[in-house]
PAZA-211357 format. One line per field, with one value per atom (N, C-alpha, C, CB): residue in three letters; chain; atom name; z, x, y. Coordinates in steps of 0.05 Angstrom, whole numbers. Glycine has a CB too. Layout:
REM residues N
residu c(Ala,...)
chaine c(A,...)
atome c(CA,...)
c3 c(Z,...)
c1 c(X,...)
c2 c(Y,...)
REM end
This chain:
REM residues 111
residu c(Unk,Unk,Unk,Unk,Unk,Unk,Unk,Unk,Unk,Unk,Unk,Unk,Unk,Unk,Unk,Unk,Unk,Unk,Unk,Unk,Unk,Unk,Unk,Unk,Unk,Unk,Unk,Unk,Unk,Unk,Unk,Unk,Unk,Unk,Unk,Unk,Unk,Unk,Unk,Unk,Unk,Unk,Unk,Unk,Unk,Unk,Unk,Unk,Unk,Unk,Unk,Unk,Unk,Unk,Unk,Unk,Unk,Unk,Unk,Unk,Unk,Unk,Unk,Unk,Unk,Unk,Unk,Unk,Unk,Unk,Unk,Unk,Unk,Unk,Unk,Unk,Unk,Unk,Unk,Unk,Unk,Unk,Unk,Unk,Unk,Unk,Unk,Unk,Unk,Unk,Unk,Unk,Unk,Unk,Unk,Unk,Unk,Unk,Unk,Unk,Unk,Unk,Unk,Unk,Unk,Unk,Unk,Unk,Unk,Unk,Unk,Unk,Unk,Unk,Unk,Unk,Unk,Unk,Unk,Unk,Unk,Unk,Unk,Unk,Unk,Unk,Unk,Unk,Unk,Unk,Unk,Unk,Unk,Unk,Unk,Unk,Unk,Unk,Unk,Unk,Unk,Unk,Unk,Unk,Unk,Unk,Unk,Unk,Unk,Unk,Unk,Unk,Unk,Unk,Unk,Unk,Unk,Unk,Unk,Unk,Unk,Unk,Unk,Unk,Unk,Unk,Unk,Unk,Unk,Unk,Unk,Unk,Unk,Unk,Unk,Unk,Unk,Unk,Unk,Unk,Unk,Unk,Unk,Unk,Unk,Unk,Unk,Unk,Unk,Unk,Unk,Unk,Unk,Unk,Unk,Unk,Unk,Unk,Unk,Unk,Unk,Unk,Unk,Unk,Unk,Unk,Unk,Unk,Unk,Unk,Unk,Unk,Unk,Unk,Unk,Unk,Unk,Unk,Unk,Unk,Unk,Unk,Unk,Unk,Unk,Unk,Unk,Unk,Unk,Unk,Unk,Unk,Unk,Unk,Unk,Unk,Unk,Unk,Unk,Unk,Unk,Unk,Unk,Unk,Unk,Unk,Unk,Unk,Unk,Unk,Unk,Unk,Unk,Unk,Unk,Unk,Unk,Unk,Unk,Unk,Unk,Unk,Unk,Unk,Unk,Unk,Unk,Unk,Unk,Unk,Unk,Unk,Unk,Unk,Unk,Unk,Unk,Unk,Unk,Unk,Unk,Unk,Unk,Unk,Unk,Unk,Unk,Unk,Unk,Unk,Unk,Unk,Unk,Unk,Unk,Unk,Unk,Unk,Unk,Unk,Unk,Unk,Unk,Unk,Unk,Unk,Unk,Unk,Unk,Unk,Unk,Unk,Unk,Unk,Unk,Unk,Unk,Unk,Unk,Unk,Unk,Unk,Unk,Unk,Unk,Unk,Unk,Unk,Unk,Unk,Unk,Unk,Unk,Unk,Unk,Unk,Unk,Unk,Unk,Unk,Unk,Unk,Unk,Unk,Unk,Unk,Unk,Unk,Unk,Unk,Unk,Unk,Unk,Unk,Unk,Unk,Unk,Unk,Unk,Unk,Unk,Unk,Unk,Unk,Unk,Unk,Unk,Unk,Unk,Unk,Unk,Unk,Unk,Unk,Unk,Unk,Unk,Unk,Unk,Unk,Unk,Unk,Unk,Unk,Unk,Unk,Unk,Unk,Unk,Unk,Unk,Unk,Unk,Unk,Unk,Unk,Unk,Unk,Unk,Unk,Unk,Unk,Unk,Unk,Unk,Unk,Unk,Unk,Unk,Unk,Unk,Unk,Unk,Unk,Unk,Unk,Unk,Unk,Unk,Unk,Unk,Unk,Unk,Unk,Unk,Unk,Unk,Unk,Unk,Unk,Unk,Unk,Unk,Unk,Unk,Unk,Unk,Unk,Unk,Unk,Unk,Unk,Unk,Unk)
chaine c(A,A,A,A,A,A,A,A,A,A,A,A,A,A,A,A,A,A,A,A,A,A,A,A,A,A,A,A,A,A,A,A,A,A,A,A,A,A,A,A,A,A,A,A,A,A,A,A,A,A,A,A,A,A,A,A,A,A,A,A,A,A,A,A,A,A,A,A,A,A,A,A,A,A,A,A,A,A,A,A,A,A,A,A,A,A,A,A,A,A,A,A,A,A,A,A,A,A,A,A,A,A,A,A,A,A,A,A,A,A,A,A,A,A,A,A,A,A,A,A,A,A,A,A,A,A,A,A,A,A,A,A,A,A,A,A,A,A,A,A,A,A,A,A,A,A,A,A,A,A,A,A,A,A,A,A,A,A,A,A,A,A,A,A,A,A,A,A,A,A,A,A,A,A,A,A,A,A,A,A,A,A,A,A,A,A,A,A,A,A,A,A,A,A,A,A,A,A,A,A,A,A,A,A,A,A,A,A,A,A,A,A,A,A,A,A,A,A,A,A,A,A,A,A,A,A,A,A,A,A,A,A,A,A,A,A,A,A,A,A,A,A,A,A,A,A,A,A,A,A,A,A,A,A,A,A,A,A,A,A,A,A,A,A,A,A,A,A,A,A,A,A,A,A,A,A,A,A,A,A,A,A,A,A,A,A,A,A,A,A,A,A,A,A,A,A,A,A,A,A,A,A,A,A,A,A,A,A,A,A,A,A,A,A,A,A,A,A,A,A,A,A,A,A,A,A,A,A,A,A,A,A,A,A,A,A,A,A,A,A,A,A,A,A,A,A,A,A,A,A,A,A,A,A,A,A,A,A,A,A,A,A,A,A,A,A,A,A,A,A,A,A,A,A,A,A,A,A,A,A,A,A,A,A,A,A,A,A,A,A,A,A,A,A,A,A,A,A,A,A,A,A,A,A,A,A,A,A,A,A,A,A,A,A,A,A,A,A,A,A,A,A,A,A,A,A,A,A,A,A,A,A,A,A,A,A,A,A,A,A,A,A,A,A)
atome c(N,CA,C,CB,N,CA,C,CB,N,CA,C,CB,N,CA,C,CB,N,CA,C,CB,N,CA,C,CB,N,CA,C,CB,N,CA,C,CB,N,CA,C,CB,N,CA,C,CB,N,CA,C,CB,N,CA,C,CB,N,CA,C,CB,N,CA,C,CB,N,CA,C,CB,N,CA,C,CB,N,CA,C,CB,N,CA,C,CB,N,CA,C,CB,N,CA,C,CB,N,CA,C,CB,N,CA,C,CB,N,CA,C,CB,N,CA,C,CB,N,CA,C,CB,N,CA,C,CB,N,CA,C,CB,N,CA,C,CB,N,CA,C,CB,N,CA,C,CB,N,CA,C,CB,N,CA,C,CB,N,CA,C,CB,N,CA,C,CB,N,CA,C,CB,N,CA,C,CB,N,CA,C,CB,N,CA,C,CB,N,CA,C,CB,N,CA,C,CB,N,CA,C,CB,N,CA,C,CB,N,CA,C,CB,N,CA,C,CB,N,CA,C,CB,N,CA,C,CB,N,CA,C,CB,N,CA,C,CB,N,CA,C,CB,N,CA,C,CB,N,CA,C,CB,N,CA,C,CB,N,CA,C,CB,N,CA,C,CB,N,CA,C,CB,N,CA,C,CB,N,CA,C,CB,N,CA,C,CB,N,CA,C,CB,N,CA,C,CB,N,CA,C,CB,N,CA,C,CB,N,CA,C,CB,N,CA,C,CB,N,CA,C,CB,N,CA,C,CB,N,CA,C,CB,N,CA,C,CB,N,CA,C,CB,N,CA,C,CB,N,CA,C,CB,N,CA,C,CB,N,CA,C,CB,N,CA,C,CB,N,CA,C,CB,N,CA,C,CB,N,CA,C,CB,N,CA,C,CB,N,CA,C,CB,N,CA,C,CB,N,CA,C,CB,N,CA,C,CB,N,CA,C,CB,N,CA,C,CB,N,CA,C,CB,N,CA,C,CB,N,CA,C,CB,N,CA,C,CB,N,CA,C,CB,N,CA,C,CB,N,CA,C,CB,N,CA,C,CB,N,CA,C,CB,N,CA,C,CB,N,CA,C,CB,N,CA,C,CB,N,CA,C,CB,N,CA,C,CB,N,CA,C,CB,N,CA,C,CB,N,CA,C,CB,N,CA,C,CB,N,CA,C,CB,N,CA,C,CB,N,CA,C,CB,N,CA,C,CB,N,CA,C,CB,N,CA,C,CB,N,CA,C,CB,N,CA,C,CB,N,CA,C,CB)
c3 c(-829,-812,-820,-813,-806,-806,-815,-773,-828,-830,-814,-850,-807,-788,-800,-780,-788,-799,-790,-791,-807,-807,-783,-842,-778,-753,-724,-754,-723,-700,-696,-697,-725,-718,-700,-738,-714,-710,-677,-733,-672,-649,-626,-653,-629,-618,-612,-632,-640,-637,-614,-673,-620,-597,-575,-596,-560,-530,-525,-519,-538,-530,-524,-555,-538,-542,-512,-575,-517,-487,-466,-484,-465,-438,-437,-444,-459,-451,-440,-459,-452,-444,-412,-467,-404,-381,-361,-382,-365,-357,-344,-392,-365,-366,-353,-401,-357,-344,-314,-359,-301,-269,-263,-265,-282,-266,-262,-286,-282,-280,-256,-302,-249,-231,-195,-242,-198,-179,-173,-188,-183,-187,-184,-212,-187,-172,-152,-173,-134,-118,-90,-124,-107,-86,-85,-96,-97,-103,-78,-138,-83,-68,-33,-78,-34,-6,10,-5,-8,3,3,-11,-11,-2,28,-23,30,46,79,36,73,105,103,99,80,80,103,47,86,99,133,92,136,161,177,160,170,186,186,189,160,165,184,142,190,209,239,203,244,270,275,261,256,264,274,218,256,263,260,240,287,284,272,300,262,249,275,212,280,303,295,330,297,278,292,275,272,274,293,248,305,328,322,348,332,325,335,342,318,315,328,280,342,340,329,357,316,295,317,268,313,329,314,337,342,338,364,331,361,389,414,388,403,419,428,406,426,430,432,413,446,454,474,455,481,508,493,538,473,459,443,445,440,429,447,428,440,455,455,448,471,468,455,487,438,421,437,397,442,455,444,465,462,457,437,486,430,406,420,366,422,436,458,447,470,492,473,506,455,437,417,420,410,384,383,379,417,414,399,438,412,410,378,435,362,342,324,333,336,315,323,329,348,349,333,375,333,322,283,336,270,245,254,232,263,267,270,290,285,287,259,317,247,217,208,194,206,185,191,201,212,228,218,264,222,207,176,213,170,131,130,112,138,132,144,142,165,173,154,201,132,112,94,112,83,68,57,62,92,95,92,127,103,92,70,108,55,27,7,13,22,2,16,14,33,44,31,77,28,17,-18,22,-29,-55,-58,-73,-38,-38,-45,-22,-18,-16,-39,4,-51,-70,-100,-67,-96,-123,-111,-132,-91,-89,-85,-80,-83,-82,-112,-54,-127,-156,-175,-173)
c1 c(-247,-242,-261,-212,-270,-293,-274,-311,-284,-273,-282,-275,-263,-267,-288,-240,-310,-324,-314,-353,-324,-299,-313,-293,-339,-355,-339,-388,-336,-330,-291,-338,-280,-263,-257,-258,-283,-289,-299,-309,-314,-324,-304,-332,-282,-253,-234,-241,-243,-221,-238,-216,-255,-272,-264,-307,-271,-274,-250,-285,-221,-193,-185,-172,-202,-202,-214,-230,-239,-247,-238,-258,-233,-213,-193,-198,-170,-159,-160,-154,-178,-190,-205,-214,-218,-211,-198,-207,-183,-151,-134,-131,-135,-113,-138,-97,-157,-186,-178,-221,-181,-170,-150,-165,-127,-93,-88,-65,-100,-105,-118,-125,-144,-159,-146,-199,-130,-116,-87,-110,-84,-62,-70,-51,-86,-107,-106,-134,-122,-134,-117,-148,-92,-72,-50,-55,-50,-35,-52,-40,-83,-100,-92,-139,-93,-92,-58,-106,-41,-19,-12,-1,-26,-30,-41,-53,-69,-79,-63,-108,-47,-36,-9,-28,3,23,16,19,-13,-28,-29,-54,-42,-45,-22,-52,4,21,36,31,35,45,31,47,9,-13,4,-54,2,0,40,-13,49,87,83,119,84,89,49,120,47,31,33,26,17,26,12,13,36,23,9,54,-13,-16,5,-46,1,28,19,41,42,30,28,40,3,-7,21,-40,27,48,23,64,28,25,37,24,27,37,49,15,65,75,71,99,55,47,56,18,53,59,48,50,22,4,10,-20,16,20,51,7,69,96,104,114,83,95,99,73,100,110,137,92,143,173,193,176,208,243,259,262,275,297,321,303,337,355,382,361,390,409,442,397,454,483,491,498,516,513,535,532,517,532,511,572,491,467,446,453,438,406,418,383,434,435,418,459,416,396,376,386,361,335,337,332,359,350,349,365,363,366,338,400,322,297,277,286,281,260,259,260,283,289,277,326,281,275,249,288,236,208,190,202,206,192,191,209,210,222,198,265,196,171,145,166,134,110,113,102,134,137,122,178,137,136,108,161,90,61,50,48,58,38,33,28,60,56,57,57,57,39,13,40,-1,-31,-37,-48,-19,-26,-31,9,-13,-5,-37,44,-37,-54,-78,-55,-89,-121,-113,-122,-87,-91,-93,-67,-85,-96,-114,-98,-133,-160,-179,-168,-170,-178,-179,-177,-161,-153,-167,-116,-173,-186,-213,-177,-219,-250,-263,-263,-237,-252,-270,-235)
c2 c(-1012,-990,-967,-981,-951,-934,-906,-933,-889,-864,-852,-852,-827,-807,-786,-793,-778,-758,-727,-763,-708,-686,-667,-667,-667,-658,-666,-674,-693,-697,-682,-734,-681,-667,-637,-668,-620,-596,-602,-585,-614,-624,-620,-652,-642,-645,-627,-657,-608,-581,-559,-561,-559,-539,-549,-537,-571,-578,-575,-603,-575,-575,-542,-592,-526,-485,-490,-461,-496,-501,-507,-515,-521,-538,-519,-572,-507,-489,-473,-483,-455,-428,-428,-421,-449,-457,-456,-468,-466,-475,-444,-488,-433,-403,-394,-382,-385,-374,-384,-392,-400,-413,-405,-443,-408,-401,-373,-412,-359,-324,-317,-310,-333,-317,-334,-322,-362,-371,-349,-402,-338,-318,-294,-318,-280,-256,-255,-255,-291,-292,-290,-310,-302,-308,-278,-339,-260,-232,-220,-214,-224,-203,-213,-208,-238,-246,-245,-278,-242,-242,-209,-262,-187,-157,-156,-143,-164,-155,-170,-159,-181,-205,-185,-255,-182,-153,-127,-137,-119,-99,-91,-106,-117,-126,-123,-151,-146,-141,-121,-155,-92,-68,-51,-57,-57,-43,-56,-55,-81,-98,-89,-143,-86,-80,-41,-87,-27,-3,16,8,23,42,65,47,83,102,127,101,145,162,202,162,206,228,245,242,273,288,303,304,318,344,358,356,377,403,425,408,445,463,484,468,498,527,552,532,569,580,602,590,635,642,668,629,683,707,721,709,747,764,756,791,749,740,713,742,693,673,666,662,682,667,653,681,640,622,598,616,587,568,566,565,589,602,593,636,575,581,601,567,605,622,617,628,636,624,617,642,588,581,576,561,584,583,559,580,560,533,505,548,490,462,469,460,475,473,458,507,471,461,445,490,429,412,394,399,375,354,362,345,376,392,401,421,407,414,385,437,373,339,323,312,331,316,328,313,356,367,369,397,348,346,310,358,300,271,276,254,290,288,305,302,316,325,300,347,294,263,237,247,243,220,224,223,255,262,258,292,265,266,237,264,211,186,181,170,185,175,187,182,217,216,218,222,202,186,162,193,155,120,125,100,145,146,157,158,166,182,147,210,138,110,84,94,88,68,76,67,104,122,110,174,120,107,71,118,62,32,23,22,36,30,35,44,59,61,53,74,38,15,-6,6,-19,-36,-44,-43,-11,-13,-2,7,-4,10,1,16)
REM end
């Protein structure tokens, strides 16, 4: 029977570090690859479900400018009107910061 020479041991131990390192090297970057692509189809279908609509321009309210002003109405006439106009803050709050969040995205992924 031949003895084992102690090179080919060393030999043996490398290509198995190898092959490892490999190995985890592929399943890391199969695991990236597949994070990145299941973001961006997220992305997508958060775009393709809800549009984001920009906010309305307010006019500010000066002497000069009161044809935009309401009049202060009796109480039980304007409630709607005051519950849309808290729903419609609430609407702008949230479009921005869907785009506050979408700009820091982009920017992690183009870093």
């Amino acid at each position: 029977m031949r003895e084992i020479e102690p090179y080919i041991i060393v030999k043996w131990i490398f290509i198995v570090l190898a092959a490892g390192f490999v190995g985890q090297f592929g399943k890391t970057f199969a695991q990236y690859v597949m994070r990145r692509t299941r973001e961006r189809a997220a992305r997508q279908k958060m775009f393709a479900e809800k549009p984001v609509s920009a906010p309305s321009a307010r006019n500010p309210v000066y002497p000069e400018n009161m044809s935009g002003v309401r009049e202060i109405q009796a109480p039980g006439q304007g409630a709607s009107n005051a519950v849309s106009e808290i729903t419609d803050e609430k609407v702008e709050k949230k479009a921005a910061k869907a785009r506050k969040k979408e700009i820091k995205l982009l920017k992690k992924m183009f870093k």
